[in-house]
C-alpha positions as CSV (number, residue, x, y, z in Angstrom):
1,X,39.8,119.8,51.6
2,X,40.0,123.2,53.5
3,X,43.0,125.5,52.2
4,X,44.6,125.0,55.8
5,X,44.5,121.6,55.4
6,X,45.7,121.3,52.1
7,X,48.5,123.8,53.0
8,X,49.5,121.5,55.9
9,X,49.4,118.6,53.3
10,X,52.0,120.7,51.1
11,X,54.4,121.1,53.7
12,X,54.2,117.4,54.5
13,X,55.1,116.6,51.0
14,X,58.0,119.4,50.6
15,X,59.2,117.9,53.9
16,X,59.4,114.2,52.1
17,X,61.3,116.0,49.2
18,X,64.7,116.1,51.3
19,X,65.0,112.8,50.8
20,X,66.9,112.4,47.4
21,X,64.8,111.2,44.2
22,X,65.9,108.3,42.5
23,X,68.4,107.4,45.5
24,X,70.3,110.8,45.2
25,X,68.7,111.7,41.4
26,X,67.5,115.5,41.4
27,X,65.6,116.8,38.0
28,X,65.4,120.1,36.0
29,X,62.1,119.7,35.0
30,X,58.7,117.0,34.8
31,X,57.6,116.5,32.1
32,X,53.6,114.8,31.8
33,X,52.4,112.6,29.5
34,X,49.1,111.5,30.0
35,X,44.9,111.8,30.1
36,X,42.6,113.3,32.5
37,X,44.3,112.1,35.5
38,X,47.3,113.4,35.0
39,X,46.0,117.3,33.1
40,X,46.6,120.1,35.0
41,X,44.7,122.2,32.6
42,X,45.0,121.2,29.3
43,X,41.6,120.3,28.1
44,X,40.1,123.5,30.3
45,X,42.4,125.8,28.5
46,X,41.2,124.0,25.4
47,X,37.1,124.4,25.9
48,X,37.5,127.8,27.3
49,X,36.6,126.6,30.3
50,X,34.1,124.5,29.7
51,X,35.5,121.0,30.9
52,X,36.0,120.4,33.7
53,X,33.4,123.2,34.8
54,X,35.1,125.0,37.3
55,X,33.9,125.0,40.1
56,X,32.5,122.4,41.4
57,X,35.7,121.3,39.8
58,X,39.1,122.3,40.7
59,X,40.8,125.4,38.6
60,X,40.5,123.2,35.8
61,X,41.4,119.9,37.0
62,X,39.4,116.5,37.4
63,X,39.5,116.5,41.3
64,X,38.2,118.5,43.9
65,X,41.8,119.7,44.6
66,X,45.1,119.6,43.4
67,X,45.7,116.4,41.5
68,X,48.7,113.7,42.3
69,X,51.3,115.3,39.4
70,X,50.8,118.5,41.2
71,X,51.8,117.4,44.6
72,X,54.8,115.4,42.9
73,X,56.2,118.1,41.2
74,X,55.6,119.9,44.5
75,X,58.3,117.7,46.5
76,X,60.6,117.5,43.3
77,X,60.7,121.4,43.2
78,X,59.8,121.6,40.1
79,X,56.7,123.6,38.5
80,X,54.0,121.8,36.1
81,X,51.3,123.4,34.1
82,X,49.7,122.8,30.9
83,X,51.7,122.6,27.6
84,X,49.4,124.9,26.0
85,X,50.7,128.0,27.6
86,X,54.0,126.4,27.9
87,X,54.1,124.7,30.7
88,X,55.4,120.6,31.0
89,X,52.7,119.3,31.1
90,X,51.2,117.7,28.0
91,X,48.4,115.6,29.6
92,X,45.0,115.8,28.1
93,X,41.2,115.2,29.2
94,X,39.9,112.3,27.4
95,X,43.0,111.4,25.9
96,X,43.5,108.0,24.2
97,X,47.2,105.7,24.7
98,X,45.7,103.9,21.5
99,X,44.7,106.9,19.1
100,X,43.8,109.9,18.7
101,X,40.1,111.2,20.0
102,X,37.7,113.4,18.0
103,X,35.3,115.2,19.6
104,X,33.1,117.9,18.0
105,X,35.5,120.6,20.2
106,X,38.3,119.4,18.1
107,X,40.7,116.5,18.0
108,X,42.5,115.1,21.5
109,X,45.9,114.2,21.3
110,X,47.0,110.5,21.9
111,X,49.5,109.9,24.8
112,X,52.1,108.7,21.8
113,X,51.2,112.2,20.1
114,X,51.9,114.5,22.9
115,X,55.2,112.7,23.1
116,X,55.5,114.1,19.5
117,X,54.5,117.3,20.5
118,X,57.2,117.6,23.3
119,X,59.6,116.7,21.0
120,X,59.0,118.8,18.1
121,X,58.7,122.0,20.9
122,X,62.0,121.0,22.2
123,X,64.0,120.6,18.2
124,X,63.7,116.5,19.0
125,X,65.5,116.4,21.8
126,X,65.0,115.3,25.1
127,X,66.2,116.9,28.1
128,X,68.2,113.8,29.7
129,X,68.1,115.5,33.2
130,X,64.3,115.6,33.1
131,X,62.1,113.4,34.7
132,X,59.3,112.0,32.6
133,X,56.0,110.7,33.6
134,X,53.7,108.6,31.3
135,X,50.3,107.4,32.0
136,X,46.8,106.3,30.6
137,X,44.7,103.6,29.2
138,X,41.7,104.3,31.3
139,X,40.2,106.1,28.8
140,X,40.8,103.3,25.9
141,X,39.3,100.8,27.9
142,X,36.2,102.6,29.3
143,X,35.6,103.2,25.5
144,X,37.0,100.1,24.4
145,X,35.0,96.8,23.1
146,X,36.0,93.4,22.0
147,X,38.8,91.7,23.0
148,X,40.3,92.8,26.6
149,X,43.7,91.2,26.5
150,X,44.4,92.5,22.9
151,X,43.1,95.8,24.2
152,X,45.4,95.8,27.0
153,X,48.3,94.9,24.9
154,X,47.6,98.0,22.3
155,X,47.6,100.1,25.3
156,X,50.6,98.8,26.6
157,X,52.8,98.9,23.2
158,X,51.9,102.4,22.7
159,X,52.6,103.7,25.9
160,X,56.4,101.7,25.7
161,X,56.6,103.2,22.2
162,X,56.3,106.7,23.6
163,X,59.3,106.1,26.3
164,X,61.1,104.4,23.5
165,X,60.7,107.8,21.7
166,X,61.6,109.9,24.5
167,X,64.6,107.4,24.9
168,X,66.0,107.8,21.8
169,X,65.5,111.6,21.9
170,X,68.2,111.6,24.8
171,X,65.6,110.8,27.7
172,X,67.3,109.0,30.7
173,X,64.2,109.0,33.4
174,X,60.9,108.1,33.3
175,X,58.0,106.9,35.9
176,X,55.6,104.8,34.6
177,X,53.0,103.4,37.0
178,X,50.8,100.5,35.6
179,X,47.1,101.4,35.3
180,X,44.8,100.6,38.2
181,X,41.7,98.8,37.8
182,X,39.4,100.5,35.4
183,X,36.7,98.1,36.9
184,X,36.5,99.6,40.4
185,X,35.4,103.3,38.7
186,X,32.0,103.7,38.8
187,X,32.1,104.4,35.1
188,X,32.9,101.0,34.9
189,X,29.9,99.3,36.3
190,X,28.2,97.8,33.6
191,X,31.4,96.9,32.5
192,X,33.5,95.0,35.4
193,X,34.3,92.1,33.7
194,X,35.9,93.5,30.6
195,X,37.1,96.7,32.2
196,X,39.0,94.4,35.0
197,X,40.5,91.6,32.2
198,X,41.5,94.9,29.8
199,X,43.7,96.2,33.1
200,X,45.1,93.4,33.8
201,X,46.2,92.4,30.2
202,X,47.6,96.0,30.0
203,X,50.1,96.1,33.0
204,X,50.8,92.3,32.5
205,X,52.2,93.6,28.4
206,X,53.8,96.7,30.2
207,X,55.5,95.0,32.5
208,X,56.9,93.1,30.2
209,X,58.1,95.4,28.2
210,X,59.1,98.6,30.2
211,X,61.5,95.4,31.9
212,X,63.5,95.8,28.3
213,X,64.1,99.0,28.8
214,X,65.2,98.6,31.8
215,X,68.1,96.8,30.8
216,X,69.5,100.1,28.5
217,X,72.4,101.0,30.2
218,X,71.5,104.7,31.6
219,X,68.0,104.8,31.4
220,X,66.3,104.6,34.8
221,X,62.7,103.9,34.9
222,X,60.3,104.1,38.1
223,X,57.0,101.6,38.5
224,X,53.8,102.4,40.9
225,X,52.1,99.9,41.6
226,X,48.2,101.7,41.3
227,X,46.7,98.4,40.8
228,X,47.5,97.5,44.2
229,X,46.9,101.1,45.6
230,X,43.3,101.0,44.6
231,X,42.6,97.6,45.3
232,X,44.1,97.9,48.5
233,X,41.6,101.1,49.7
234,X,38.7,99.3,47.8
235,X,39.1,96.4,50.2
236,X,40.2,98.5,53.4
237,X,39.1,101.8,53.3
238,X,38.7,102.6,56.8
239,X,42.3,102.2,56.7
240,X,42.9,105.4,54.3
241,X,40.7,106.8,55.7
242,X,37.6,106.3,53.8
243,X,33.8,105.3,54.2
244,X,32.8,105.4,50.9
245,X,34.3,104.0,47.8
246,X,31.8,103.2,45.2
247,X,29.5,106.3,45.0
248,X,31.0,109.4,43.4
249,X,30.7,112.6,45.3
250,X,29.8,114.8,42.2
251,X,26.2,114.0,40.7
252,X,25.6,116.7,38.1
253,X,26.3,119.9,40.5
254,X,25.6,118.2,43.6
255,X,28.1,117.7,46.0
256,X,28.1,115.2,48.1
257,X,28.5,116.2,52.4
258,X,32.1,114.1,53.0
259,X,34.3,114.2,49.9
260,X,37.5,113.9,52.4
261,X,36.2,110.1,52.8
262,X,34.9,109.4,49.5
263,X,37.0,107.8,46.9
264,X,35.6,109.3,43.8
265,X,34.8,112.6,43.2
266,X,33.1,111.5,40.1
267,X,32.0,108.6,37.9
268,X,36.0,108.4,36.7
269,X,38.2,110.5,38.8
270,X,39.1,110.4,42.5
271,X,38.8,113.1,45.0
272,X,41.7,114.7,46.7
273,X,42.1,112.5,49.1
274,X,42.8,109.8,46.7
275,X,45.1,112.1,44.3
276,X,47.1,112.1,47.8
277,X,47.4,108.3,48.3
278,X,48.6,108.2,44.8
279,X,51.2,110.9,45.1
280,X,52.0,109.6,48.6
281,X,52.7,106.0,46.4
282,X,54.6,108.4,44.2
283,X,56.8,109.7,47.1
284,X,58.2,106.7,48.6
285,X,59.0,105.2,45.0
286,X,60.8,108.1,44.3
287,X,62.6,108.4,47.6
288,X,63.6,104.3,47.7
């Protein structure tokens, strides 16, 4: 996307912001909880650099642009950036929901753990005028083997046990969308079957129980439906926009000639044209 465009884009999404957050709800700060698609920097600040490679990848980020969080703290008026030079943003690369990740760079915290880490930067307490935004599970299930539904219930307990935590830190907000379908990524291809079932499981166990939270007097918390977002543009993409969904636009170095109408950007991760669909989903959640 050209600077212009993306510019234009902006202004679009700063323009959506006058209309109040959480029916009349403003925040003093978003905070991110989260893996790759959620890291604004994290994981490049961890590798020196060295992952996401930037460019063809985006100052650090796994898109070709800005991704959705950035755009959503955009219209909240609110800055994001990475944790690790202490920003709110505590979103990793590669991060697990279920566990921690060990790589030979060192270990990756688990969504649960950057909770942890939030809280013992802040002396255990949450800000209850925050905003807090949880996500993952792709990663657990791209990696994952065995059973899908008890996969997708691990995922789903330990991303309620880190807004339980928050919670009971003094946290009031949260927006947690469910997780699309892992099967559509082209990561996923060999794996359809189990990646699609593991999905499912998950949001079906989340939904379940982010509704008992719901019910704690105070405590506010937003659902995006990404399920349905990505569905939706798989089966209709000329009507986002789109003419290709399947193949990424990254191979290696190469980059592909139309990345405004391609999905993914790569194997996992979707171009900026889809980090706008989901922070357009974002937007009218958060302005309803």
């Amino acid at each position: 996307m050209s600077a212009a465009l993306r510019s234009l884009v902006l202004a679009c999404f700063l323009m959506l912001a006058a209309v109040p957050a959480f029916a009349g709800q403003s925040f003093s700060a978003l905070y991110v909880f989260g893996d790759s698609y959620a890291d604004v920097g994290n994981i490049y600040l961890a590798t020196n650099g060295a992952e996401p490679q930037s460019p063809p990848y985006f100052l650090g980020q796994f898109s070709n642009g800005p991704i959705w969080v950035e755009y959503v703290a955009a219209s909240l008026h609110v800055p994001v950036g990475p944790s690790l030079v202490g920003g709110n943003d505590y979103a990793f690369g590669g991060a697990l929901v279920t566990a921690p990740l060990v790589t030979p760079q060192g270990t990756v915290p688990s969504v649960p753990q950057q909770v942890g880490l939030y809280l013992s930067a802040h002396g255990g307490k949450a800000d209850p005028n925050a905003l807090y935004l949880i996500e993952g599970g792709g990663n657990d299930i791209l990696l994952g083997s065995g059973n899908p539904e008890a996969l997708g219930f691990k995922i789903a307990v330990n991303i309620a046990l880190s807004e339980l935590a928050l919670r009971q830190a003094g946290a009031r907000h949260f927006l947690i969308p469910n997780l699309f379908n892992v099967g559509l990524l082209p990561a996923a291809a060999a794996r359809t079957v189990f990646a699609a079932a593991a999905s499912k499981s998950t949001n079906q166990w989340l939904n379940l129980l982010v509704s008992l939270e719901q019910h704690v007097e105070g405590v506010s918390i937003l659902r995006v439906d990404a399920f349905a977002l990505l569905n939706a543009i798989v089966k209709k993409p000329a009507n986002y926009g789109f003419v290709n969904v399947t193949t990424p636009c990254l191979t290696t170095t190469t980059v592909c000639a139309n990345p405004n109408q391609t999905l993914f950007w790569d194997v996992e991760h979707l171009t900026e044209s889809g980090q706008l669909d989901l922070a357009a989903a974002v937007e009218k959640v958060l302005s309803e």
